[in-house]
N, C-alpha and C positions, 0 to 999 in steps of 0.2 A: 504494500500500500504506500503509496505516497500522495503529495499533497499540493496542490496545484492551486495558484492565488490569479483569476481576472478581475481584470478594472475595464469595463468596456467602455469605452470614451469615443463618441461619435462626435464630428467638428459642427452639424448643420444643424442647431436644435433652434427654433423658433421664437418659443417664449422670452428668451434671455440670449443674446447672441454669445456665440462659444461661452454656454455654461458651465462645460467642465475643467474651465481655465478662467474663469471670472475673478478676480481677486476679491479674495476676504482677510480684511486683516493685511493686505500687502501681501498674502500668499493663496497662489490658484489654487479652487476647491479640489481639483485631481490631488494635490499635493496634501493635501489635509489627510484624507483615504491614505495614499501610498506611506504617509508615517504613522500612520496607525499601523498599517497592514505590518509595517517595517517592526513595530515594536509588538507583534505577535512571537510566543514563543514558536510557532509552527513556520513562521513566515519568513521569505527573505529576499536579497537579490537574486537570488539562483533561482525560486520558485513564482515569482510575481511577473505577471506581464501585463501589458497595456496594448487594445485591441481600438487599434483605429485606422481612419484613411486622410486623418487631417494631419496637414505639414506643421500649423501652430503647435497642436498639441503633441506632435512629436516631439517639437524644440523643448515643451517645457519637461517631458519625462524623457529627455536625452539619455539621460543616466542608468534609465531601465529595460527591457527586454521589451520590443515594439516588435509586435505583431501588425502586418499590415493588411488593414481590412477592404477586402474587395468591394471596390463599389456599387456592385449590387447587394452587400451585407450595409448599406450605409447610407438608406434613404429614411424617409418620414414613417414610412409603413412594415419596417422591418422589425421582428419583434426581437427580444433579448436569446431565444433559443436557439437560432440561425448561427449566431455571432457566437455564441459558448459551440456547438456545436464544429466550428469552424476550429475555434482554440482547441476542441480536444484533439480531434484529428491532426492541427499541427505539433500540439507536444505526445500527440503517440498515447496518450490516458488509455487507461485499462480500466475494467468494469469495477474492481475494486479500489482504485484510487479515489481520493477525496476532490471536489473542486469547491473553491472557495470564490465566491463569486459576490464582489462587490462594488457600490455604485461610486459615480467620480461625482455625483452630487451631493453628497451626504456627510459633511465637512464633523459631523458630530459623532460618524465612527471613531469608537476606542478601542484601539487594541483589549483590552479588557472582554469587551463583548464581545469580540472575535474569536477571542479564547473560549469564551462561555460555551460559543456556538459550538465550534470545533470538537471540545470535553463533550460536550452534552452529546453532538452525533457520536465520538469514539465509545464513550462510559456506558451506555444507555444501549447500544447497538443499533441505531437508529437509522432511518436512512437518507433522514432530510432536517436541517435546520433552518429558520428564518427567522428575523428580527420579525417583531411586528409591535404597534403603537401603543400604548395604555389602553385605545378604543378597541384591541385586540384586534385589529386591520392590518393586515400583511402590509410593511412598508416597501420591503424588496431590502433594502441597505444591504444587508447581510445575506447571503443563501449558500449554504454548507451545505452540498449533498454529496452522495454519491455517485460518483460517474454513472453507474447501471442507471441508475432513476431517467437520464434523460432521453433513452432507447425501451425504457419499460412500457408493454404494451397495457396492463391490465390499472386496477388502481394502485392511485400510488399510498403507499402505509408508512408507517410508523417514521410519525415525524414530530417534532420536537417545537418548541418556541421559546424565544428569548424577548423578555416584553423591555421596550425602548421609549422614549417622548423626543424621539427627534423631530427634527424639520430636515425635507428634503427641499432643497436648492430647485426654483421653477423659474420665477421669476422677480423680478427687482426685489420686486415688496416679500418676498422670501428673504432676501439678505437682510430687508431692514427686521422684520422680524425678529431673525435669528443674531442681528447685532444686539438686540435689545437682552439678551440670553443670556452672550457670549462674553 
């Protein structure tokens, strides 16, 4: 088993121009994520990649393992499974390996609950973990599953939750929000 960390970071999002490089703080929200992910006991430079097809958001995660995402994984209507699906077949994942999949909006990831996630699918035998709100609404931020889960035909079982009060990064008034927070 091993343990495999995306950040899917697409350049054309709508609401917010290049939200996943938006500055908060003086530092792009991708960058918030990736030092989280960095201070996971599971995670590292060798295991973390960033899955995009924009030139920006290349320059700002220079330092880390860019996967380049085909331009047809990189429209309005593509959904998040395509894009993981792409990643695994490029690092070769196997059905028992873990994929840690998390967002480049979501500046309120902690390494801490990365962990939580991670323990909870290993300790538990589980085969899926996810952040999700106080209002108990899957946020996405976080998703720890098992490779097998994303090729399973039947329901998907025994899966886990990690309860969170973040904000995810949409639009303007998302940052003023979460400045008010932070």
């Amino acid at each position: 088993m091993r343990i495999h960390t995306l950040i899917p970071a697409r350049g054309g999002s709508k609401r917010l121009k290049y939200k996943n490089i938006y500055p908060l703080k003086g530092k792009p929200l991708i960058l918030w994520t990736i030092d989280a992910a960095l201070g996971s006991k599971y995670i590292n430079k060798n295991n973390l990649y960033i899955s995009t097809e924009d030139q920006k958001i290349k320059n700002v995660c220079c330092d880390f393992q860019i996967i380049d995402r085909p331009h047809e994984l990189s429209g309005d209507d593509v959904w998040t499974q395509p894009v993981v699906d792409h990643f695994t077949q490029y690092i070769n994942a196997q059905d028992d390996d873990i994929i840690v999949l998390l967002q480049a909006n979501s500046p309120q990831i902690t390494s801490l609950v990365i962990d939580q996630c991670i323990d909870k699918l290993i300790n538990n035998n589980l085969w899926q973990v996810h952040t999700t709100g106080e209002d108990l609404i899957h946020n996405g931020a976080v998703h720890v599953y098992r490779n097998f889960v994303s090729s399973h035909k039947g329901k998907i079982s025994y899966n886990g939750f990690v309860v969170t009060n973040w904000l995810d990064i949409h639009t303007k008034n998302d940052i003023i929000e979460l400045l008010k927070i932070l």
